[in-house]
DSSP file (Angstrom, degrees, kcal/mol; ACC not computed):
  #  RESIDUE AA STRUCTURE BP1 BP2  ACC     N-H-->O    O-->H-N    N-H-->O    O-->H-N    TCO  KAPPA ALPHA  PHI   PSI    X-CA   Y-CA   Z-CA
    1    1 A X    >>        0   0    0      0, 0.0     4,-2.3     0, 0.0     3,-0.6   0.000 360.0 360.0 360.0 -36.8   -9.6  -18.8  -32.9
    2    2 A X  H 3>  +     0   0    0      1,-0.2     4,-0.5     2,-0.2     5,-0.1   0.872 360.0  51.9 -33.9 -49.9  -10.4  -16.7  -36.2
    3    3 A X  H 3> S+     0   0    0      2,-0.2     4,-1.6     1,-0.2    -1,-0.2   0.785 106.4  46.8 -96.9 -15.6   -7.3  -16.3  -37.1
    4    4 A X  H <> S+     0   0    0     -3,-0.6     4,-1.2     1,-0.3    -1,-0.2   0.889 109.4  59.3 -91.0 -30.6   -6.0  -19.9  -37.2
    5    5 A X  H  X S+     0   0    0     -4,-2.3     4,-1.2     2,-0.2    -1,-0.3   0.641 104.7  49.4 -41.3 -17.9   -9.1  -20.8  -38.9
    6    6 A X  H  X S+     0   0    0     -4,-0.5     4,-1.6     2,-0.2    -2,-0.2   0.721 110.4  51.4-103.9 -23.9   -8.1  -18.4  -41.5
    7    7 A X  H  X S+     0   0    0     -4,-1.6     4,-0.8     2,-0.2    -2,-0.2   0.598 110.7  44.9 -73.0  -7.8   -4.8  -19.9  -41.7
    8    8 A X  H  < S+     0   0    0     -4,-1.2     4,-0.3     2,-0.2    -2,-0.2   0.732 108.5  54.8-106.8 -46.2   -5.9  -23.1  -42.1
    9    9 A X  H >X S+     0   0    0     -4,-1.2     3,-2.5    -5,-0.2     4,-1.8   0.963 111.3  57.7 -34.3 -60.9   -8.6  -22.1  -44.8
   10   10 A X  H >< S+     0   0    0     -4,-1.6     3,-0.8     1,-0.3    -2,-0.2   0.846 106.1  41.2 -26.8 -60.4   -5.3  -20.5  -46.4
   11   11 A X  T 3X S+     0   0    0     -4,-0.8     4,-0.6     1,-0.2    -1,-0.3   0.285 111.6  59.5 -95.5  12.7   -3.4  -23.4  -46.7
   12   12 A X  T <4 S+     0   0    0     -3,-2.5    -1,-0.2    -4,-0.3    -2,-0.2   0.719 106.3  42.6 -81.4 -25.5   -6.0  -25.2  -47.7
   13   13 A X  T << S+     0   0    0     -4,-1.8     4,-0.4    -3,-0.8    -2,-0.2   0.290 110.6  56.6-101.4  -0.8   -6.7  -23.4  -50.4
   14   14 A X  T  > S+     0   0    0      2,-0.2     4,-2.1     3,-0.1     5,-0.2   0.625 114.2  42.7 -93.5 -32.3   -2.9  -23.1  -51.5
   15   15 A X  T  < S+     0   0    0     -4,-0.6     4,-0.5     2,-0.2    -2,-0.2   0.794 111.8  48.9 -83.2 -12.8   -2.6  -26.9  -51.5
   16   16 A X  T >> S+     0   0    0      2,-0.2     4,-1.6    -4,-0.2     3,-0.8   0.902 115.3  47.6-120.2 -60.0   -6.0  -27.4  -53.2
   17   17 A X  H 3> S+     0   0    0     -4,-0.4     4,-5.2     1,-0.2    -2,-0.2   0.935 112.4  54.7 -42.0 -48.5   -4.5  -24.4  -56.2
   18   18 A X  H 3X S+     0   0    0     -4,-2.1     4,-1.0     1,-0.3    -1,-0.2   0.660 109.8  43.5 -93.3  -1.3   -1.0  -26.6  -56.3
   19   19 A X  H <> S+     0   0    0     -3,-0.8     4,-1.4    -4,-0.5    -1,-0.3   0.529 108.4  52.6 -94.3 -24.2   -2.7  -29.8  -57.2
   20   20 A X  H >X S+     0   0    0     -4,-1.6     4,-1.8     2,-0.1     3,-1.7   0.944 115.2  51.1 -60.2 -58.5   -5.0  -28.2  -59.8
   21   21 A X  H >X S+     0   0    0     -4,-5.2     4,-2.5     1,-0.3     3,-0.8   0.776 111.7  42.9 -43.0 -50.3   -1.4  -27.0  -60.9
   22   22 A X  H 3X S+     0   0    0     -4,-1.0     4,-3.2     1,-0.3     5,-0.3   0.761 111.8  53.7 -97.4 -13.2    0.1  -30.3  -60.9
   23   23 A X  H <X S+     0   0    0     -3,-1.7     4,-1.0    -4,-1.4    -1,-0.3   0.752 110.7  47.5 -91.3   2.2   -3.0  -32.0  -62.6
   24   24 A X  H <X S+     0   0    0     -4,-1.8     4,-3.3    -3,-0.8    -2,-0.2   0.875 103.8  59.1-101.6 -15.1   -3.0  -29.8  -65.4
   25   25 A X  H  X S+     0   0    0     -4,-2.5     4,-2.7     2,-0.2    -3,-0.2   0.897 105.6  52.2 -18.9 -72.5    0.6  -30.1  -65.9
   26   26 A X  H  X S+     0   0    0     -4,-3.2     4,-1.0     2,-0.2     5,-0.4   0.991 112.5  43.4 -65.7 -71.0    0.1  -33.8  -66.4
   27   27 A X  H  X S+     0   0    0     -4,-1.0     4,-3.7    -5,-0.3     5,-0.3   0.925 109.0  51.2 -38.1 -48.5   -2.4  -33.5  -68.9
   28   28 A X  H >X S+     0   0    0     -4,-3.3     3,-1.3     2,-0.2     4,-1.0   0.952 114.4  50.6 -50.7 -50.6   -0.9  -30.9  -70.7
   29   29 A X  H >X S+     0   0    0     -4,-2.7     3,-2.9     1,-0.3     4,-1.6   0.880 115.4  42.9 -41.8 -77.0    2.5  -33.5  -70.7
   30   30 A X  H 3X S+     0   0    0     -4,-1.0     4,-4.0     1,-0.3    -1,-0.3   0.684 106.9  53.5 -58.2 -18.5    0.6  -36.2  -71.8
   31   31 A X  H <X S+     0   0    0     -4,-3.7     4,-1.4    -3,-1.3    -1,-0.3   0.720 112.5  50.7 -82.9   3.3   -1.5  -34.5  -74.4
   32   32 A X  H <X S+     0   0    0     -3,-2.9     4,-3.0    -4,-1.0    -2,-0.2   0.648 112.1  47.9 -87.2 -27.3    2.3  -33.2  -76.0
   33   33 A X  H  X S+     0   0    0     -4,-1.6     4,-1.4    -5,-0.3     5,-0.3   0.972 107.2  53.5 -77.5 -60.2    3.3  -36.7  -75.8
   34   34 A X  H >X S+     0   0    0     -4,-4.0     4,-2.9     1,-0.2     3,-0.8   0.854 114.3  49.2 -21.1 -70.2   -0.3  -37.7  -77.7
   35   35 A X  H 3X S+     0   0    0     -4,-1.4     4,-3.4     1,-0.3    -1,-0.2   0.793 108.0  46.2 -25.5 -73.5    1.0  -35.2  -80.3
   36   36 A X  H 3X S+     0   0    0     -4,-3.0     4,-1.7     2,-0.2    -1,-0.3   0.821 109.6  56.0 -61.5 -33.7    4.4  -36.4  -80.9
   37   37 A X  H <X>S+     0   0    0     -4,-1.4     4,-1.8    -3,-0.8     5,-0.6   0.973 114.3  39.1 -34.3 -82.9    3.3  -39.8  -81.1
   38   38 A X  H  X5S+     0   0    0     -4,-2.9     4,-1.7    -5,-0.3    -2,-0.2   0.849 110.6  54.2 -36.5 -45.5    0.8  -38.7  -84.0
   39   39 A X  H  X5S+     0   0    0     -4,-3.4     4,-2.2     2,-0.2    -1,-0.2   0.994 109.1  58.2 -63.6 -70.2    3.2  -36.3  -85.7
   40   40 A X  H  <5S+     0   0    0     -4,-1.7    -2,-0.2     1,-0.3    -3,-0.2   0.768 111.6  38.1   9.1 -88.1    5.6  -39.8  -85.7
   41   41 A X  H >X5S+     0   0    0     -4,-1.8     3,-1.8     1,-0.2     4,-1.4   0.881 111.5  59.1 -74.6 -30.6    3.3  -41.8  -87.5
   42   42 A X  H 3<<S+     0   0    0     -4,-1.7     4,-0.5    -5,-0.6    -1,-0.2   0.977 109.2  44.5 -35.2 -58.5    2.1  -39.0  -89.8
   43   43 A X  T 3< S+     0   0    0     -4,-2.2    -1,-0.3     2,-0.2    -2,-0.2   0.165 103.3  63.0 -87.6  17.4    5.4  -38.6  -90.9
   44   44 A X  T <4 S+     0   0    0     -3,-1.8    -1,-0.2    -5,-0.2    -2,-0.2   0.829 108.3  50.8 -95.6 -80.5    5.7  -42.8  -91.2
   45   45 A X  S  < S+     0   0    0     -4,-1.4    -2,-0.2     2,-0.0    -3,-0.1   0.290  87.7  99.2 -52.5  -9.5    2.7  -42.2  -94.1
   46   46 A X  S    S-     0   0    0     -4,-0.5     2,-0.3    -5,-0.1     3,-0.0  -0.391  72.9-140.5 -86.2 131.4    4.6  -39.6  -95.9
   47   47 A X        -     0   0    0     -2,-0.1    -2,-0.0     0, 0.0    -3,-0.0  -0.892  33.6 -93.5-111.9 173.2    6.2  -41.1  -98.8
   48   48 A X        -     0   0    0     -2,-0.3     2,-0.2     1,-0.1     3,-0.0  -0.080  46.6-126.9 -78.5 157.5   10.1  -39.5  -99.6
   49   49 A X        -     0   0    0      2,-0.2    -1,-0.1     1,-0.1    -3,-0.0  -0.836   4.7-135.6-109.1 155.7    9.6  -36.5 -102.2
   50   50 A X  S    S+     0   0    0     -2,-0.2    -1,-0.1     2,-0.0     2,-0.1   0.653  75.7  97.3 -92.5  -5.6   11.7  -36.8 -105.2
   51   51 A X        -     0   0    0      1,-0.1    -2,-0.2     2,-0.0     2,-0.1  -0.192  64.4-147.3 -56.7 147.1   12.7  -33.0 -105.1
   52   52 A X        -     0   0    0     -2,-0.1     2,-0.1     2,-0.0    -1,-0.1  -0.214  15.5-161.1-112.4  50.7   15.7  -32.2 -103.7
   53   53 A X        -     0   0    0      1,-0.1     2,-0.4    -2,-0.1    -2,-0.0  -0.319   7.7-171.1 -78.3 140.2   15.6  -28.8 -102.0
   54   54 A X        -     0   0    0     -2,-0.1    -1,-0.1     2,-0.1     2,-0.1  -0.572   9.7-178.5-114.2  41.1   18.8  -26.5 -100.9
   55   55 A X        +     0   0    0     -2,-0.4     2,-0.3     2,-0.0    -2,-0.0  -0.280  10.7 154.7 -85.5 134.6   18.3  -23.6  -98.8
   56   56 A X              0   0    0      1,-0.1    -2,-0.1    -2,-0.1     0, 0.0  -0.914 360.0 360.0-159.4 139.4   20.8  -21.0  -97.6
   57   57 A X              0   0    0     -2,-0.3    -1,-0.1     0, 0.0    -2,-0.0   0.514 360.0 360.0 -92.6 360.0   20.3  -17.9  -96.7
């Protein structure tokens, strides 16, 4: 009876691990999304520069 208790502790504790994974997954996602969204309108407020630069290496 030990031992299926300890398999069952196991998988309890592998599904409990792969749902932390998956909710910090989704946060991280959404806070990259936050981001790009922000970067977006940053670069809305930017007015055009009148330089014209040419680089090649």
């Amino acid at each position: 009876m030990d031992m299926m208790n300890s398999i069952a502790s196991a998988s309890m504790s592998m599904s409990a691990a792969k749902f932390a994974q998956q909710v910090d997954i989704a946060v991280t996602k959404k806070a990259m999304d936050t981001e790009e969204l922000a970067l977006q309108e940053l670069t809305k407020m930017l007015e055009p520069s009148p330089y014209l630069v040419d680089i090649r290496a």
